[in-house]
N, C-alpha and C positions, 0 to 999 in steps of 0.2 A: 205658135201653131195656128194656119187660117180656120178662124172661127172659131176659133178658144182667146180666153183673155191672157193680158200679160200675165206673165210667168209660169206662163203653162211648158212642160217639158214636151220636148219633142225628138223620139229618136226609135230606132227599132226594139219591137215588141219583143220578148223573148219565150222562147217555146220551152225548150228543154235540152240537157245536152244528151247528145246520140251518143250511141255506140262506140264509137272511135275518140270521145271525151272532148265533140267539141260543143262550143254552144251554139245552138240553133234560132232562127229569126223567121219571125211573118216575112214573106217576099210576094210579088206580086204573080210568081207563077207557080206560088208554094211554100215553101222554105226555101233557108239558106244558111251556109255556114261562116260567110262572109257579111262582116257588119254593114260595108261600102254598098252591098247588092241588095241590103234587106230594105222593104216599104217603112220610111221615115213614117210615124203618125203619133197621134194625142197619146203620152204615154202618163199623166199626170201634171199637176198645178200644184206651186208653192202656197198659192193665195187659199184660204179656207172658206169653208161653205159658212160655218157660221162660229161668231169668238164670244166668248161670255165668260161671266163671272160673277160669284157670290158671295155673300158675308154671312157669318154664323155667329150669332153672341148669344153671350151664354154671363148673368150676373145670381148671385146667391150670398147673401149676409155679407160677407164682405169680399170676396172673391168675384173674378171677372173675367171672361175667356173672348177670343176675339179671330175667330178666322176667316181668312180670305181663298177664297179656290176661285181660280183663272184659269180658263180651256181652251181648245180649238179644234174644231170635228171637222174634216173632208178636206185636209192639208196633204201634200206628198213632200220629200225630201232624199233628194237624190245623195245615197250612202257613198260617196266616193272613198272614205275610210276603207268601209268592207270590201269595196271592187277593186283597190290596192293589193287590200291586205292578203288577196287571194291568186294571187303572181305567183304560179309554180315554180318558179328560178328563186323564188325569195326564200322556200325551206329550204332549213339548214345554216341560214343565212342571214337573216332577219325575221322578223316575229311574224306571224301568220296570224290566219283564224284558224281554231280549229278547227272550221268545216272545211278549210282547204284541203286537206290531209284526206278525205272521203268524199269530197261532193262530185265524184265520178270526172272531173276534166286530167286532160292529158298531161306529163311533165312538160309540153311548148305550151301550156297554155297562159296567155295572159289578156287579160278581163278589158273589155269593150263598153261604151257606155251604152245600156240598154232598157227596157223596166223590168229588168232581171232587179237592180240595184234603186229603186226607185220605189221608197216606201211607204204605208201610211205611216203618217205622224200624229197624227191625232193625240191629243192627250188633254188629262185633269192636272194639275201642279196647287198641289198645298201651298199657294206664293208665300203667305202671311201665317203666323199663328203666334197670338200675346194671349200671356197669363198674367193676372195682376191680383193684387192684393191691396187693399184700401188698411191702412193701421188704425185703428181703434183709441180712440182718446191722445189725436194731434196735439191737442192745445199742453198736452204735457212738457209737450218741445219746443214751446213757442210757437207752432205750424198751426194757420190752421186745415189742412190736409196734409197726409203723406201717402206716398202710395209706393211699393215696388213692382217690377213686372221682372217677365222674362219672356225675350223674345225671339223667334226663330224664320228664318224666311230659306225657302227652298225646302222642303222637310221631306214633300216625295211628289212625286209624279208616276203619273198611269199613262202609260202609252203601248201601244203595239210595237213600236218604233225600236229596230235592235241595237240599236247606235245608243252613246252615252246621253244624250239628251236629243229632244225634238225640236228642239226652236236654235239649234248651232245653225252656223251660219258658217261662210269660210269668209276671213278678213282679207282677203288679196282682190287683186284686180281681177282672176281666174286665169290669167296667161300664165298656155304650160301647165295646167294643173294635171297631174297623174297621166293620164295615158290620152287623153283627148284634151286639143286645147280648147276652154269654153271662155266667152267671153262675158263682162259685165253684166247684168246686176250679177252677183255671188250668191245673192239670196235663195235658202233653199236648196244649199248645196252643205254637205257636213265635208269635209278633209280634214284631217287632225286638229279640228279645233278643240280647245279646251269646254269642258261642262262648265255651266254656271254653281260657282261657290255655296255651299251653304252657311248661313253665320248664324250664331246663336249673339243674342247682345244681354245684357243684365242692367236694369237700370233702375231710378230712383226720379219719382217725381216729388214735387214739394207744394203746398201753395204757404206763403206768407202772411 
């Protein structure tokens, strides 16, 4: 977008859908009910205002706690899942949103890319969290430390963001994607991509 930075989105602003169940656009003599006719302008950025991260520990007799929280405030990510998922021809037929089913558009309707679908991402993500345990008279084992832990990465995230997670990305070129072709970077864009795994691991350190 002129005079926004890379990976700023740019496309028509979305108003509301009318009467007749279509969806409506900023245009430069008003509205409009056509995507082609509505004023292209800044409708959000992949890129975040500000990204951070902190550690919390936590030690007591012989226990030890250790977590990691990583964010990112004033990010947008364009839901191309939900503006699929919301194709009138598709119920009955294929899986939907629920809010297809009531969010007032007509049986011809099918979804335009706009910042109708263009959302905050913002979020906190619990990346890290270990618990450990120090065992009490090593040298019985020959050790001299032993320790167990247990560890968990992914645990939760806080985001406004309605989509399975905020940081998805889509792994294709973007040719042809859903209903508008978009070209390269993909960044910032969610299409059925899969959420990031959460693992739990159990482990065992030693010193000799």
């Amino acid at each position: 977008a002129p005079g926004h930075p890379i990976g700023s989105f740019y496309g028509p602003k979305f108003v509301r859908i009318n009467d007749n169940g279509e969806e409506v656009y900023e245009a430069e003599d008003g509205t409009t009910t056509d995507e082609n006719a509505a004023t292209d302008q800044f409708i959000g950025n992949v890129v975040p205002d500000i990204s951070y991260g902190f550690s919390l520990r936590f030690r007591y007799q012989g226990f030890d706690a250790n977590a990691f929280f990583r964010g990112e405030q004033g990010r947008d990510l364009f839901n191309n899942t939900a503006a699929e998922l919301t194709t009138k021809s598709l119920v009955g037929r294929l899986n939907v949103t629920k809010e297809t089913l009531n969010d007032g558009t007509n049986a011809n309707h099918s979804p335009a890319f706009s910042s109708r679908w263009v959302e905050d991402a913002s979020f906190l993500r619990l990346d890290k969290l270990t618990v450990g345990y120090n065992l009490p008279n090593p040298s019985r084992f020959s050790l001299r430390r032993a320790r167990v832990y247990v560890s968990a990465q992914n645990l939760f995230v806080l985001t406004p963001y309605s989509g399975y997670d905020p940081e998805l990305n889509t792994n294709v070129s973007g040719e042809g994607l859903g209903f508008r072709t978009l070209s390269t970077p993909s960044r910032g864009i969610d299409y059925t991509s899969y959420p990031r795994q959460r693992t739990f691991t159990l482990g065992v350190e030693v010193g000799i």
